[in-house]
C-alpha positions as semicolon CSV with decimal commas, in nm:
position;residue;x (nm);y (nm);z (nm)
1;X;-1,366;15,987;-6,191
2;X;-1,106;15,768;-6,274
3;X;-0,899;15,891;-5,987
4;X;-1,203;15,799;-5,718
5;X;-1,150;15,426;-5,842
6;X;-0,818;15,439;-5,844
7;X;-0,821;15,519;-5,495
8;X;-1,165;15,308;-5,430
9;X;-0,931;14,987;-5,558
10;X;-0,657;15,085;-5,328
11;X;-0,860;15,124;-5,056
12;X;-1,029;14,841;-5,094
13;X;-0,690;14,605;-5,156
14;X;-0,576;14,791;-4,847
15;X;-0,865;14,691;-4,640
16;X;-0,825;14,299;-4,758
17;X;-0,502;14,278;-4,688
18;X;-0,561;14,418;-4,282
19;X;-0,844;14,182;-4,309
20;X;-0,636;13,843;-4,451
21;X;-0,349;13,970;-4,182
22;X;-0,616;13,997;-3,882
23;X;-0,739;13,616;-3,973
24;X;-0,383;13,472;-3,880
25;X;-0,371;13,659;-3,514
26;X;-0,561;13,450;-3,245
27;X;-0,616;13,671;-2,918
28;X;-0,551;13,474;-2,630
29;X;-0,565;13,576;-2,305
30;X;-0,351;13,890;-2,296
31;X;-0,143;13,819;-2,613
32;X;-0,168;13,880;-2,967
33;X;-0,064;13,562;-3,131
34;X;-0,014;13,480;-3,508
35;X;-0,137;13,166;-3,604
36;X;0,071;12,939;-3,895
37;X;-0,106;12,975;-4,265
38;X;-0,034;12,782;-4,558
39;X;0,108;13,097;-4,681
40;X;0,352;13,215;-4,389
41;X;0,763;13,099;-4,439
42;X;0,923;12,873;-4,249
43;X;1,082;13,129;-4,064
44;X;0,780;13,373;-3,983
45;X;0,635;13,014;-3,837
46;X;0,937;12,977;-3,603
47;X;0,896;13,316;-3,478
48;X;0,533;13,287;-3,404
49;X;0,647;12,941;-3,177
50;X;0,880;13,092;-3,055
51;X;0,636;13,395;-2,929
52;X;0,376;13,111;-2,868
53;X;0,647;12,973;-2,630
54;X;0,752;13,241;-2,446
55;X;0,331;13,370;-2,424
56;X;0,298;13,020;-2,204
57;X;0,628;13,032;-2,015
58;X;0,552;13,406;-1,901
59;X;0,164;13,293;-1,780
60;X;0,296;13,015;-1,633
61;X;0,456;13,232;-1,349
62;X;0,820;13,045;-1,343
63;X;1,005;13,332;-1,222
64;X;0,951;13,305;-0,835
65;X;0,914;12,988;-0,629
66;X;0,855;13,026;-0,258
67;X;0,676;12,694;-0,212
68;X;0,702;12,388;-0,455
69;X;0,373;12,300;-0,357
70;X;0,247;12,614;-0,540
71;X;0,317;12,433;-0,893
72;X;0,218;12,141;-1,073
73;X;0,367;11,987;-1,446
74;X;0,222;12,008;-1,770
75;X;0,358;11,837;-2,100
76;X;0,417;12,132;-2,392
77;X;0,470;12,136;-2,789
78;X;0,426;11,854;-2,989
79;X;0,723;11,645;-3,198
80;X;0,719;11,519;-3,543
81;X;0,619;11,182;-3,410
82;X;0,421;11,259;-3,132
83;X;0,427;11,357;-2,813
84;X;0,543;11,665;-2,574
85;X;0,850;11,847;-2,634
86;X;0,915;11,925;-2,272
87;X;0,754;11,982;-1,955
88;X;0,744;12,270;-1,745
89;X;0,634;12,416;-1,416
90;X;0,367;12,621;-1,352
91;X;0,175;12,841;-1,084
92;X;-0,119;12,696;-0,957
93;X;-0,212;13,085;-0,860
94;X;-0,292;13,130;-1,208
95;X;-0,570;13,168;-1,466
96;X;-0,542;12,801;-1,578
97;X;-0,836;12,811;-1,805
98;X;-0,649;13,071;-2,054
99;X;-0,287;12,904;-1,940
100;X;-0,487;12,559;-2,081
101;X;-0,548;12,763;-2,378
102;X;-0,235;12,909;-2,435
103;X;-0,078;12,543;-2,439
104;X;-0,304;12,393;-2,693
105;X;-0,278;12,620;-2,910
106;X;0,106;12,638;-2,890
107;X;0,047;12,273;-2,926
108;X;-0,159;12,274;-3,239
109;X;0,075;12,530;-3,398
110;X;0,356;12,294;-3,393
111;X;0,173;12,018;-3,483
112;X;0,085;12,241;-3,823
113;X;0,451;12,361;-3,828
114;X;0,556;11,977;-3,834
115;X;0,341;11,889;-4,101
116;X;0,357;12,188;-4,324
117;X;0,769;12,199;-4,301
118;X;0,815;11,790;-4,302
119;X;0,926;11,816;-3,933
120;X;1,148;11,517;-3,854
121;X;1,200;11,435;-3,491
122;X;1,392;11,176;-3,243
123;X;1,074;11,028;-3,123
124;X;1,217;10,980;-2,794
125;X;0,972;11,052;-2,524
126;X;1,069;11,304;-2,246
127;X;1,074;11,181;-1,900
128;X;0,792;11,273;-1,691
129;X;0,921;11,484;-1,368
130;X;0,851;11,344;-1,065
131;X;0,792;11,671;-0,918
132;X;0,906;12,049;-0,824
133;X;1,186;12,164;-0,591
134;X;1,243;12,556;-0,512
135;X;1,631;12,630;-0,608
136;X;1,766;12,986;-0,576
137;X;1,365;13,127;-0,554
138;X;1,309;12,958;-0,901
139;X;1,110;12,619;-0,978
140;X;1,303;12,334;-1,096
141;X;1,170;11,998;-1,197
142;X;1,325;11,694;-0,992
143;X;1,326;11,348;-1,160
């Protein structure tokens, strides 16, 4: 008997645990995300921007340009102070309602990550691109 709740506590700490762990992944579009917690380091909440970043840059379809008419700009990340971190190209071919998602969220991640870790940034704003050139079949923002 005392060996069935042995194993019905570890079982049970087992399954709260998945559960707890499952809360901090966000599913978006075809990525498998983790969210920052109060409880995650500093460092497991760089690598999940740094996932979050490379999740947007790969659905926004930057690694061919035929046509620069076949992108348009969008602002991403979010500094201490406010505003984007950088802008980037992407495909217009794409799903923009989950790329829209993507970006927010990356967005609202680092907006935690700068409050939780007392983020301190230049507060200069980045300059707006002007537009999109092709250069050696990749896009490249002009200014």
């Amino acid at each position: 008997m005392k060996r069935f709740f042995a194993l019905f506590a570890i079982a049970s700490v087992s399954m709260f645990h998945v559960a707890c762990k499952k809360e901090k992944i966000q599913k978006l579009c075809e990525y498998e995300l983790t969210a920052i917690t109060d409880k995650s380091s500093e460092k497991e909440d760089e690598a999940a921007l740094a996932e979050m970043l490379k999740a947007v840059k790969e659905t926004a379809r930057i690694n061919t340009c035929a046509s620069p008419t076949d992108f348009s700009i969008i602002p991403i990340g979010s500094k201490a102070c406010g505003g984007p971190v950088e802008f980037i190209p992407y495909n217009r071919g794409i799903d923009t309602n989950c790329f829209y998602k993507l970006v927010n969220f990356y967005g609202e991640q680092m907006q935690k990550y700068n409050t939780k870790h007392g983020a301190i940034s230049d507060c200069s704003v980045p300059q707006m691109p002007k537009g999109v050139k092709c250069e050696n079949n990749k896009p490249v923002l002009t200014y």
